[in-house]
C-alpha positions in Angstrom: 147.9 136.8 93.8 148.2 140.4 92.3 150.3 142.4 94.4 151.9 145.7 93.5 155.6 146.0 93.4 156.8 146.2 97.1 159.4 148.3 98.5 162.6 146.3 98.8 163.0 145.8 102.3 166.5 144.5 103.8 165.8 144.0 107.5 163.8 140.9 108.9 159.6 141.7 109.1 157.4 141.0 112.2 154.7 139.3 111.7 152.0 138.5 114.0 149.3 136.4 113.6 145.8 137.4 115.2 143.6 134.7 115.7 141.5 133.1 118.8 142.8 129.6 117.2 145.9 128.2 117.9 146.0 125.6 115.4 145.5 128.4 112.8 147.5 130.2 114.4 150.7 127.5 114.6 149.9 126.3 110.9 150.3 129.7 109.6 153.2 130.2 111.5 154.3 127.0 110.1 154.2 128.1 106.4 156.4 130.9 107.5 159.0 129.6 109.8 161.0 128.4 106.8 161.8 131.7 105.2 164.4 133.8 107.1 163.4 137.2 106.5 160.5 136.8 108.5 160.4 136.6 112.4 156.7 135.4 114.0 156.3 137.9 116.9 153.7 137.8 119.8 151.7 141.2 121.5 154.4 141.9 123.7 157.1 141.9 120.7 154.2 144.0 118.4 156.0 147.5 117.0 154.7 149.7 113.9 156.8 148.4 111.7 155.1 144.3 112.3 153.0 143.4 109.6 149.4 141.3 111.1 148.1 138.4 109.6 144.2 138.1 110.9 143.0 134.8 110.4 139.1 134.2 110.7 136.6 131.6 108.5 134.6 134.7 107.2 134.7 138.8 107.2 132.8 139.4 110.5 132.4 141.6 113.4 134.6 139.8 115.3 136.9 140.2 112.3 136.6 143.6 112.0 137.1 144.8 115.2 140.2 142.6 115.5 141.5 144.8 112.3 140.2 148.0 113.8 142.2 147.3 117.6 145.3 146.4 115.6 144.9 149.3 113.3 144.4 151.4 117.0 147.8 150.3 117.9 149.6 151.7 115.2 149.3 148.7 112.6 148.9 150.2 109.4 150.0 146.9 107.6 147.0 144.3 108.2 146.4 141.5 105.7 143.3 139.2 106.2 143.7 135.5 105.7 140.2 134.1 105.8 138.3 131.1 104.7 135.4 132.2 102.5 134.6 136.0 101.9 132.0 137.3 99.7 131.6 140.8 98.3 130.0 142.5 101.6 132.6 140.8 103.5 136.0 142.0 100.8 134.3 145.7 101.5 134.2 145.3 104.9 137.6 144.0 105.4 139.3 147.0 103.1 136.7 149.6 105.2 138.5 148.0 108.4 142.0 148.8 107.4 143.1 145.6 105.7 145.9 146.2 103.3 145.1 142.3 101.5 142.8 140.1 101.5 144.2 135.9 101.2 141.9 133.2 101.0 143.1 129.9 103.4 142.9 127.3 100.4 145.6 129.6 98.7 147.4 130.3 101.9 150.8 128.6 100.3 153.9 129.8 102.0 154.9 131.7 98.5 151.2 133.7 98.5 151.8 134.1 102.1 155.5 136.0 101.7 154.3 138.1 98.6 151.3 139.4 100.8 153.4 139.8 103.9 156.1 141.3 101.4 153.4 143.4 100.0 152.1 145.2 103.5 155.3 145.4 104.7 156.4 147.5 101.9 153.6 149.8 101.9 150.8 148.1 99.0 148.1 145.9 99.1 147.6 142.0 97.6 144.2 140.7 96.2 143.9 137.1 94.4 142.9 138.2 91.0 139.3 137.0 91.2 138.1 139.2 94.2 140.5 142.6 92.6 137.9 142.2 89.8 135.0 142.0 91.9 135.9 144.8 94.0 136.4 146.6 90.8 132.8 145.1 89.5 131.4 147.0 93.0 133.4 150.2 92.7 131.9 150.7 89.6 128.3 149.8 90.8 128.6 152.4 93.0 130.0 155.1 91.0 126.9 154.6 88.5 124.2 153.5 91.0 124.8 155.8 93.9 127.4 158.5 92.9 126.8 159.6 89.6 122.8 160.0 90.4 123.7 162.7 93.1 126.5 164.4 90.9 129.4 163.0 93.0 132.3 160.7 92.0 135.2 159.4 94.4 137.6 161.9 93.8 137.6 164.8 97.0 135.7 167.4 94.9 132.6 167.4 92.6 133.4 168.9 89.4 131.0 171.5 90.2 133.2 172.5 93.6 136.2 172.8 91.5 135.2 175.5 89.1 133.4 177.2 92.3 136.8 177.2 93.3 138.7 177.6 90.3 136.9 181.6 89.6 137.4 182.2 93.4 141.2 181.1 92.6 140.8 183.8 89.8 139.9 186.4 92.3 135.9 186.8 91.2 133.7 187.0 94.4 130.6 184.7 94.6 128.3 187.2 92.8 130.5 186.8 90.3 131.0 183.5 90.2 126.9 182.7 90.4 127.0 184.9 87.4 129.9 183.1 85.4 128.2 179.7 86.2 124.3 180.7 86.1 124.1 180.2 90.0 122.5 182.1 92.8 125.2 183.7 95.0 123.3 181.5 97.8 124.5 178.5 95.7 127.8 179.7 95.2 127.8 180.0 99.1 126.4 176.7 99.5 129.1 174.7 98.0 131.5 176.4 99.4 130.1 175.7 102.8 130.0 172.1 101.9 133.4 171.6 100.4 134.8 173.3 103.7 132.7 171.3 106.0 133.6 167.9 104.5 137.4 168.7 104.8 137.2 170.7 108.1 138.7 173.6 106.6 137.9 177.2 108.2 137.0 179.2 105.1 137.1 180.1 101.6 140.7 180.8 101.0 141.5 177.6 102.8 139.7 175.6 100.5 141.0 177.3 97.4 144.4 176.6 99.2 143.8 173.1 99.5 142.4 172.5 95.9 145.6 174.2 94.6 147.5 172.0 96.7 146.3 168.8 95.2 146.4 169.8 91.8 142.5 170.4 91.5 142.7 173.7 90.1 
C-alpha cells in the first residue's frame, strides 16, 4: 500500500462496513476486531467522523451508488475493498467519492488499518500497482483529450489567465483583444466561460477568484 502520511489521530475511529454480505461483512470485521483503536459501528451508530469500508467483487453500479448514498450522508471518508478492479472500474470508484481503493487478496489487517488510518486522517491509499495506472490514465487524458482542446486539469486554461491577468491590470477587453491579438468578442467569450464554469456573476468576480487561488 502507498498511503500519504495521515493525521495523527488519538480517539477510537468508526468504521462501518457496507456490504449486502455478511460473511464479508463479519470477516472484515474480523481482521479489525483485534486492534483497539478501531470500533466496528452499524447505520444507526454512523456519524461524520466514521470511516466506510464498501466491500463488493468489482467497481459496479451497485458499488457506486453505495459510495454515492454514504457520501449523501455526510461520509467523506469511503475506502473500497473489492475483489478485482480494472482501470474503468479504479476511475469509477475515485469519481464516486472513494478516498482508497484495497484489493480483498491484500485485505491483511495491517493494509486494512493503514487505509482506515489513511481516510480517517483526511488522504487517500492505493496499492502501488493501480496509483501507477491511474497515473498511466491521467496522463492519457491530459494528452489525448485535454491538450487537443487547449485545456489541462488545473481550474483555468492558460489562455483565461492572462484574459484575466490584463483585466487584473485594469485594461478593458478592447484592450486586452488588442494586447493578445483577440477580437473583443473573444475576450468576452472567455470570460463568459470562465464565469459560467465557476458560477461566478461577473468579471470582477472572476479576477477576484483567480487572485484568490494564486492564478494571477
Amino acid at each position: 500500500m502507498i498511503a500519504t502520511r495521515p493525521t495523527i489521530l488519538t480517539e477510537r475511529i468508526h468504521v462501518f462496513i457496507a456490504t449486502s454480505d455478511p460473511v464479508s461483512r463479519a470477516g472484515i470485521a474480523s481482521q479489525l476486531r483485534a486492534n483497539h483503536g478501531l470500533e466496528i459501528v452499524d447505520e444507526r451508530q454512523l456519524d461524520a467522523g466514521a470511516v466506510a469500508l464498501v466491500v463488493a467483487d468489482q467497481m459496479d453500479e451497485e458499488a457506486a451508488q453505495t459510495i454515492r448514498a454514504l457520501k449523501r450522508r455526510g461520509l467523506e471518508r469511503v475506502v473500497l475493498v473489492v475483489t478485482r478492479v480494472d482501470d474503468t472500474g479504479l476511475l469509477s470508484a475515485l469519481e464516486a467519492g472513494a478516498r482508497g481503493v484495497l484489493r480483498r487478496n491484500q485485505a491483511t489487517p495491517e493494509n486494512l488499518m493503514e487505509a482506515v488510518r489513511a481516510a480517517a486522517g483526511g488522504e487517500g491509499a492505493l496499492p502501488p500497482d493501480l496509483l501507477g495506472r491511474l497515473l498511466d490514465q491521467v496522463g492519457r487524458l491530459q494528452r489525448q483529450v485535454l491538450n487537443p482542446r487547449g485545456l489541462s486539469f488545473a481550474v483555468l486554461t492558460d489562455r483565461e489567465v492572462k484574459v484575466l491577468k490584463l483585466l487584473a491590470e485594469g485594461l478593458d477587453t478592447a484592450e486586452v483583444g488588442r494586447r493578445l491579438f483577440y477580437s473583443e468578442r473573444t475576450v468576452k467569450n472567455i470570460v463568459h466561460d470562465v464565469t459560467s464554469r465557476l458560477n461566478l456573476r461577473n468579471r470582477t468576480q472572476a479576477v477576484a477568484y483567480a487572485l484568490r487561488q494564486g492564478l494571477i
